[in-house]
N, CA, C and O of each residue as an XYZ file, in Angstrom:
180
protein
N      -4.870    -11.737    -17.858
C      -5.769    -12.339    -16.872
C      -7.207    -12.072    -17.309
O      -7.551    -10.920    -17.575
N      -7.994    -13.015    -17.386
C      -9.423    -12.786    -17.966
C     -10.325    -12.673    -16.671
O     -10.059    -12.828    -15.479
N     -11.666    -12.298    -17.444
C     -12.245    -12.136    -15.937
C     -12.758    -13.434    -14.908
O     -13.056    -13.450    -13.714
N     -12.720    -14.300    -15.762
C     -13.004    -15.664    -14.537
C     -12.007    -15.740    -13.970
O     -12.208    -16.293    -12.888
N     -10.593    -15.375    -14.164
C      -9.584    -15.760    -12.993
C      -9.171    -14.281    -12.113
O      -8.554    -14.318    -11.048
N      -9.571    -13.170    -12.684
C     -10.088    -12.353    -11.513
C     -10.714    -12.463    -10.602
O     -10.347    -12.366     -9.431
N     -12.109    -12.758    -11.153
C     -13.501    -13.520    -10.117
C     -12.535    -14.194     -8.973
O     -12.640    -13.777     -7.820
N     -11.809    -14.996     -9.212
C     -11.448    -16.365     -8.690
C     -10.447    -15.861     -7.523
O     -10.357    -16.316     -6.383
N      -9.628    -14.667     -8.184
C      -8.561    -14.211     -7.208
C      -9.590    -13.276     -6.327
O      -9.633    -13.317     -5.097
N     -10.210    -12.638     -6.945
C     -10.916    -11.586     -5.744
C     -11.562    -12.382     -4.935
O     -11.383    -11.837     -3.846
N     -12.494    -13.749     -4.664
C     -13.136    -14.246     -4.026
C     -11.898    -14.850     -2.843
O     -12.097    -14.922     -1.631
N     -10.615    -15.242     -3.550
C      -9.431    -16.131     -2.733
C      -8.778    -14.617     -1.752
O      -7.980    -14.716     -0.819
N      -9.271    -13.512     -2.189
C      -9.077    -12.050     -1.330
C      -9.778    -12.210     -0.491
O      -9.187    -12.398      0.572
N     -11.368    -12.243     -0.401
C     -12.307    -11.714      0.102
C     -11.630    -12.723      1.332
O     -11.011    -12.362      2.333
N     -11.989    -14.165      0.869
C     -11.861    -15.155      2.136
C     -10.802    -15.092      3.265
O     -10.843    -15.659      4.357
N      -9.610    -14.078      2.639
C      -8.333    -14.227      3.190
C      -8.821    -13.106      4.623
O      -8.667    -13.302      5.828
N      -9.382    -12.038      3.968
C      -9.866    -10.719      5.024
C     -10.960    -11.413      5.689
O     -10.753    -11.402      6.902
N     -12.120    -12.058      5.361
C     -13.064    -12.533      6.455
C     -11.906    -13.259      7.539
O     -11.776    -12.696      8.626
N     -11.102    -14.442      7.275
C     -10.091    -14.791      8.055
C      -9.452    -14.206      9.252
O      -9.483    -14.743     10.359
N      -8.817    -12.981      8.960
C      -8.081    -12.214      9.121
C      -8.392    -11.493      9.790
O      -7.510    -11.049     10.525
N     -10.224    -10.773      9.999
C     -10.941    -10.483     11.244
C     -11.536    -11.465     12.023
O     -12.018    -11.262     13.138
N     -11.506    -12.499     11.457
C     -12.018    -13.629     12.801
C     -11.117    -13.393     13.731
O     -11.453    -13.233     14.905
N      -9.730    -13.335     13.288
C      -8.291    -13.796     14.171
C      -8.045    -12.360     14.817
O      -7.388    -12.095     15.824
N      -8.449    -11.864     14.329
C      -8.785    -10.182     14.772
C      -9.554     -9.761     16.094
O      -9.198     -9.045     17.030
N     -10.960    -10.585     15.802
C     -11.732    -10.540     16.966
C     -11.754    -11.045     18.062
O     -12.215    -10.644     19.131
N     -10.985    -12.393     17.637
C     -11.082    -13.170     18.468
C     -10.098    -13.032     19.732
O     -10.249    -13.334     20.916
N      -8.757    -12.311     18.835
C      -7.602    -11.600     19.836
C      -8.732    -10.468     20.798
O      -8.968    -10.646     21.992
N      -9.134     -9.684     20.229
C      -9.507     -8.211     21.085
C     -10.529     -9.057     22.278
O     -10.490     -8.833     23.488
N     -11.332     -9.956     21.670
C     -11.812    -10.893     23.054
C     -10.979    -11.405     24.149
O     -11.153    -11.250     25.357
N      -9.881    -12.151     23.428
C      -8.988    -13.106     24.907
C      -8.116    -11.451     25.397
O      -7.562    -11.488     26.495
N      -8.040    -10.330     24.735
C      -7.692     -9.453     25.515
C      -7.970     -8.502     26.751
O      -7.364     -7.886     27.628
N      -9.806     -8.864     26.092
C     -10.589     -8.362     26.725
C     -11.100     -9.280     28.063
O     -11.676     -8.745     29.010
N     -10.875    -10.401     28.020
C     -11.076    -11.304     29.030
C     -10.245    -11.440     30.030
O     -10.376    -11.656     31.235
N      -9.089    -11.223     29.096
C      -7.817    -10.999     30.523
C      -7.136     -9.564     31.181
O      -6.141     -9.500     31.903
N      -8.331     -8.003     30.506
C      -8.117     -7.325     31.037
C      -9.122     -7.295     31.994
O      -9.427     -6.220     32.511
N      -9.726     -8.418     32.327
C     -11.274     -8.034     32.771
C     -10.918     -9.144     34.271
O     -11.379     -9.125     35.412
N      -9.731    -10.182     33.487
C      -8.882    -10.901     34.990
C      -8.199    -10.081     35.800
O      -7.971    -10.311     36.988
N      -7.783     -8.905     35.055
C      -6.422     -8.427     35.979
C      -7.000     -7.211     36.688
O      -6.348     -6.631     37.557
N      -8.156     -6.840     36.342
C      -8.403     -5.854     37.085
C      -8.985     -6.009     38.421
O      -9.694     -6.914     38.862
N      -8.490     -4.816     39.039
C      -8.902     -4.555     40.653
C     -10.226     -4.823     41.011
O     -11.213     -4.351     40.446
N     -10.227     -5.559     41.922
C     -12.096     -5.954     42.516
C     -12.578     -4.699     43.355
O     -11.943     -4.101     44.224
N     -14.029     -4.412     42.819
C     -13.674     -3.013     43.892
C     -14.362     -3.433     45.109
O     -15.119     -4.402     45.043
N     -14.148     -2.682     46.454
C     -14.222     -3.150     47.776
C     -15.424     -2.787     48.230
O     -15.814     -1.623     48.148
N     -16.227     -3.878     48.823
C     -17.530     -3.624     48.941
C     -17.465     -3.001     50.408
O     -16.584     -3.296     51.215
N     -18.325     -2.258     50.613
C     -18.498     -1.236     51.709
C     -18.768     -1.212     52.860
O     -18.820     -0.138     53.460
């Protein structure tokens, strides 16, 4: 393997992990949105 098709695989890496935390973040958000549905309203006084 020479180094231009290293280059080529490490860049087809990099893109796979930027990916991979989008889908990442984007979960801990809709998790965070629907722990933020289910929780108790607190009772005004």
């Amino acid at each position: 393997m020479n180094d231009t098709e290293k280059d080529i695989l490490i860049e087809i890496m990099r893109q796979n992990i930027v990916e991979k935390e989008r889908y990442i973040y984007e979960l801990i958000r809709e998790n965070l949105k629907l722990k933020a549905q289910a929780a108790p309203k607190p009772k005004e006084g």
